[in-house]
C-alpha positions as CSV (number, residue, x, y, z in Angstrom):
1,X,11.7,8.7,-1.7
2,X,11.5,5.4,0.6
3,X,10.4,6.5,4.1
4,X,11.1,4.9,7.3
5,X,8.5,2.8,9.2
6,X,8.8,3.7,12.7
7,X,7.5,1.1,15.4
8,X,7.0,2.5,18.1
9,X,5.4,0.0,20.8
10,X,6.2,0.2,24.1
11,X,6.1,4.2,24.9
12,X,2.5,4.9,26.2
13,X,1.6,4.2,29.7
14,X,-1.9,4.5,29.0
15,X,-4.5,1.5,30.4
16,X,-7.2,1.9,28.7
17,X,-9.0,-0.9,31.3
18,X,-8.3,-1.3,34.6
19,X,-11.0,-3.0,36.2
20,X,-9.7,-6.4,35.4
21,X,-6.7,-5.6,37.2
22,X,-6.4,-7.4,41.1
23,X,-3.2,-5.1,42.2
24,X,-4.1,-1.8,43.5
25,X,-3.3,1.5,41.3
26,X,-0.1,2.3,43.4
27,X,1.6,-1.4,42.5
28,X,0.1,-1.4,38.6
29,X,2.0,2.1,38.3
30,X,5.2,1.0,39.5
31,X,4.5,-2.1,36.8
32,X,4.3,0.4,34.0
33,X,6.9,3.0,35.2
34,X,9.3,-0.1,35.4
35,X,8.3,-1.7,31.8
36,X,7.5,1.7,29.6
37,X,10.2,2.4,27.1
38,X,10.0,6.1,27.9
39,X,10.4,8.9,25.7
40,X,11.3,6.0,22.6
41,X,8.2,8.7,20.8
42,X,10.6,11.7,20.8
43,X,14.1,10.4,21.1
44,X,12.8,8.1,17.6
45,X,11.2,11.6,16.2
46,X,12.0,12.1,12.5
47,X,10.8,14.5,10.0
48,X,8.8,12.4,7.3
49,X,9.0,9.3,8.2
50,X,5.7,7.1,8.9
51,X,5.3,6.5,12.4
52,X,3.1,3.2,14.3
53,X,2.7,4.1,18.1
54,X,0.6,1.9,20.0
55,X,-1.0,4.4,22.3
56,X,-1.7,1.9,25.3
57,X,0.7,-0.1,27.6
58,X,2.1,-3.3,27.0
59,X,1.3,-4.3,30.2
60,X,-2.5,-4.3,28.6
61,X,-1.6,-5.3,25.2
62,X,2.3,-5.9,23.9
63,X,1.9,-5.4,20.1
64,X,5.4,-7.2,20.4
65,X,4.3,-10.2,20.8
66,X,3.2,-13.1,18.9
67,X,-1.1,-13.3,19.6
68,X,-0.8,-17.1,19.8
69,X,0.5,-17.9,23.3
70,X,2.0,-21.6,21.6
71,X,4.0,-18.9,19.0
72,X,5.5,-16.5,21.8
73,X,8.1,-18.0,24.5
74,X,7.5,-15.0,26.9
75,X,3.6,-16.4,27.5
76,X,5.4,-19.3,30.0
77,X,5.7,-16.7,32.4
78,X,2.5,-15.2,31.6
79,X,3.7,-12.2,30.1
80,X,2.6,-13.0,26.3
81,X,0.6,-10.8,24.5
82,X,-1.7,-10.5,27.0
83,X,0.0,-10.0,30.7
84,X,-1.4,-11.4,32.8
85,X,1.5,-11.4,35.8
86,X,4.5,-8.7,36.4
87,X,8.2,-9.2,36.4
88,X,8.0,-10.5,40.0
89,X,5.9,-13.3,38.9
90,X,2.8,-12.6,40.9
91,X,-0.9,-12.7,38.7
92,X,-1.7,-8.8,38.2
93,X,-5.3,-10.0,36.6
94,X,-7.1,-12.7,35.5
95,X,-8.1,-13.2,31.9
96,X,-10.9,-15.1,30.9
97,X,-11.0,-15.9,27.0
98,X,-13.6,-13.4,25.9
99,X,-11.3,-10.7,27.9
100,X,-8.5,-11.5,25.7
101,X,-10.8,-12.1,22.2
102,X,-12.0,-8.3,23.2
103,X,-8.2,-7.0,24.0
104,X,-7.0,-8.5,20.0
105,X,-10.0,-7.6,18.3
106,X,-10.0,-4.0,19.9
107,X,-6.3,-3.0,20.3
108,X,-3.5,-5.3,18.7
109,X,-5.2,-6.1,15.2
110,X,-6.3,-2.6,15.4
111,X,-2.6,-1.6,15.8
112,X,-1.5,-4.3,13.3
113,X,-3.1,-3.0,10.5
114,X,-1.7,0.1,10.8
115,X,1.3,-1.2,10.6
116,X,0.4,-3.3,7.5
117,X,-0.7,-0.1,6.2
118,X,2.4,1.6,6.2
119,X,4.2,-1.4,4.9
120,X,1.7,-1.7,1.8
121,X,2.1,1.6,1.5
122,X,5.8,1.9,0.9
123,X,5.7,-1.4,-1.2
124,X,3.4,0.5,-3.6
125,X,5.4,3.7,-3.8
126,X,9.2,2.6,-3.7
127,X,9.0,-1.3,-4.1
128,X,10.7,-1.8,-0.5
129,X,9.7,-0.7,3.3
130,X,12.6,-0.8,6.0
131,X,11.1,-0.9,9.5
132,X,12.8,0.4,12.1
133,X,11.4,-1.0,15.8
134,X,12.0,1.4,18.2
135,X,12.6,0.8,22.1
136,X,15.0,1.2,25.2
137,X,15.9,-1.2,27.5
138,X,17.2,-1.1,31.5
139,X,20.5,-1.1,32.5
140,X,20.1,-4.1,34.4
141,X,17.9,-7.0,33.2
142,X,14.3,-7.2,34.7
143,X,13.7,-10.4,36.5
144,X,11.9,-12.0,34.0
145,X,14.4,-11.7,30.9
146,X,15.8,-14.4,29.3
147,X,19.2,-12.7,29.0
148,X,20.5,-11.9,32.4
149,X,24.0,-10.7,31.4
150,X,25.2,-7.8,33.4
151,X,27.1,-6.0,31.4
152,X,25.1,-4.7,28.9
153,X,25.7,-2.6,25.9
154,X,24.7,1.4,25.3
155,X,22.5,-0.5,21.9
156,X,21.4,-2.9,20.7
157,X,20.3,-4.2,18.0
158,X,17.8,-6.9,16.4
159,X,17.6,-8.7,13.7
160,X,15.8,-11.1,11.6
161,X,17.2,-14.0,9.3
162,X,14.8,-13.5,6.5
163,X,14.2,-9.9,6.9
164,X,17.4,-8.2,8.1
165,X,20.1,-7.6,5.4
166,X,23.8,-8.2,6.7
167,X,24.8,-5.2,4.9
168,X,22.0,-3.4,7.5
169,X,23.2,-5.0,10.7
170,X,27.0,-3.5,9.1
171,X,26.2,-0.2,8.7
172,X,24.1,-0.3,12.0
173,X,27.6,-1.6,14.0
174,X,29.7,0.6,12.4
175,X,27.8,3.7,12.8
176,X,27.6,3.1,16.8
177,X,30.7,1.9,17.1
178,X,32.8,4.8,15.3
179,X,30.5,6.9,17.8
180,X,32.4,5.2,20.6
181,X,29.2,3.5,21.7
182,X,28.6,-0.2,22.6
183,X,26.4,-2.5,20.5
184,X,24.7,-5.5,21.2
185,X,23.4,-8.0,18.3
186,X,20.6,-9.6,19.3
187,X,21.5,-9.1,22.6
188,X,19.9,-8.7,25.5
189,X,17.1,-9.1,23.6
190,X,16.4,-10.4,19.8
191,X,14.2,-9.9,16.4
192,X,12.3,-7.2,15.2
193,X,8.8,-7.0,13.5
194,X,7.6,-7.6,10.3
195,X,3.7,-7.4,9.7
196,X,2.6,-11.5,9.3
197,X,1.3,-10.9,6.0
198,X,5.3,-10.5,5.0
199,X,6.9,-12.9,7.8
200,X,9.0,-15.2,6.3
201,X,7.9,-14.0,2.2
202,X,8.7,-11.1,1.7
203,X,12.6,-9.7,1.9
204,X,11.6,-6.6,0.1
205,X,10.1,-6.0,3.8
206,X,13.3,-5.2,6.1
207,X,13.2,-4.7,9.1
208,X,15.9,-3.5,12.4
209,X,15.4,-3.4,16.0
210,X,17.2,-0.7,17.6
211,X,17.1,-0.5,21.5
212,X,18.9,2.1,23.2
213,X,20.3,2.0,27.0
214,X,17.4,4.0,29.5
215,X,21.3,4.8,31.6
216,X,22.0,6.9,28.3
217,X,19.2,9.0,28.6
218,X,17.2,8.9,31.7
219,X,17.9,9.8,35.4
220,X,18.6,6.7,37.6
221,X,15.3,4.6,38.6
222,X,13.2,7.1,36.8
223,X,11.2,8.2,33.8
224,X,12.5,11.7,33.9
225,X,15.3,12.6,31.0
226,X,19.1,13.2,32.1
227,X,21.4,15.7,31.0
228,X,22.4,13.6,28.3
229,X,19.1,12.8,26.8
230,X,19.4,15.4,23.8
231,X,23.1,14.0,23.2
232,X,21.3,10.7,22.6
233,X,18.4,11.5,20.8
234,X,21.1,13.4,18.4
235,X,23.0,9.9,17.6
236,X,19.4,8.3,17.1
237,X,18.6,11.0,14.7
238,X,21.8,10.5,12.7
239,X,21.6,7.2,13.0
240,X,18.4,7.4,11.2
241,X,19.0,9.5,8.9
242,X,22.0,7.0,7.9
243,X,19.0,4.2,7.2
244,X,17.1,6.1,5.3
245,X,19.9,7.5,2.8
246,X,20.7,3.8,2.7
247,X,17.8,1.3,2.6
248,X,17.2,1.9,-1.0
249,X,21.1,-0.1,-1.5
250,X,20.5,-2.3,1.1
């Protein structure tokens, strides 16, 4: 039976190294509090699926991101795959080039493979692998977004061209929508991985993004879960469990 690929990169808040870092502890802790999709490793649980967590912060290392900065628009405010400044703007440390060869070679290939692993895997056993990326997103847009829309929806979700079937992005509207829920496409934020040894080649790698709203399941400017936090992890399990029923006739 095809299993799901769950991403899952933006859930630790674990810096592995923070002597780099030119903000004191108090400020870099507020960063991560503010930028970790938190809980996205529980509420995205789901009995035998394959799971890639990247078990460090992305303010140390975005998986997310492209590792070129040329590739990956967020590295004009120097928050590419190496951060090197916070939403406000102001430089949180500086990286010299062996700091950032050391960073790839020890944590984002490392996490990349893994990935690529689970992809080769399910390419081996069923022919096909359907990723699901997995994150949350704030109610209101963090400074540095490139979508500052307001009103946002309760999900969202993201797509590829080459590797998101139509029929996908369908069943992913319908479901949230005949749940009374609002969705987003591509909107406020857009794509969803696909290991580069498949980018653009391969369409029996698919691949979905779907964020869900932090208002839906976690108390207001905190990390701690609301009352409504095993309502929404309930949706993401059926909606889940949907994909994987279907990705074999998508």
């Amino acid at each position: 039976m095809n299993k799901l690929i769950l991403h899952i990169p933006h859930a630790s808040e674990y810096i592995p190294d923070s002597a780099m870092y030119i903000f004191d502890q108090k400020t870099l802790k507020q960063e991560v509090l503010k930028l970790t999709d938190w809980h996205t490793d529980d509420l995205f649980l789901f009995e035998d699926a394959l799971t890639v967590k990247a078990n460090f912060s992305r303010v140390f290392c975005d998986v997310e991101r492209f590792p070129e900065d040329s590739n990956e628009i967020m590295a004009q405010y120097g928050m590419g795959v190496i951060y090197e400044k916070n939403d406000e703007g102001l430089t949180i440390r500086n990286i010299t080039p062996v700091n950032r060869e050391s960073i790839l070679k020890d944590y984002y290939w490392p996490h990349h493979e893994k990935l690529h692993q689970a992809v080769e895997q399910q390419l081996t056993e069923n022919g096909k692998a359907t990723i699901v990326d997995c994150h949350s997103f704030p109610d209101k847009p963090f400074k540095r977004d490139l979508n500052q829309n307001q009103d946002r929806p309760d999900f969202n979700i993201g797509t590829d061209t080459f590797h998101t079937p139509k029929k996908l992005i369908k069943l992913s509207k319908n479901f949230f929508n005949e749940k009374g829920f609002s969705v987003g496409v591509d909107w406020p934020y857009s794509g969803t991985i696909v290991p580069l040894t498949h980018y653009k080649k391969n369409k029996n790698v698919q691949s979905i993004m779907l964020e869900v709203n932090r208002s839906l399941y976690l108390n207001e400017n905190a990390n701690s879960r609301s009352k409504q936090y095993l309502k929404t992890k309930a949706i993401i399990q059926e909606y889940l469990k949907l994909l994987q029923e279907n990705c074999n006739l998508l």
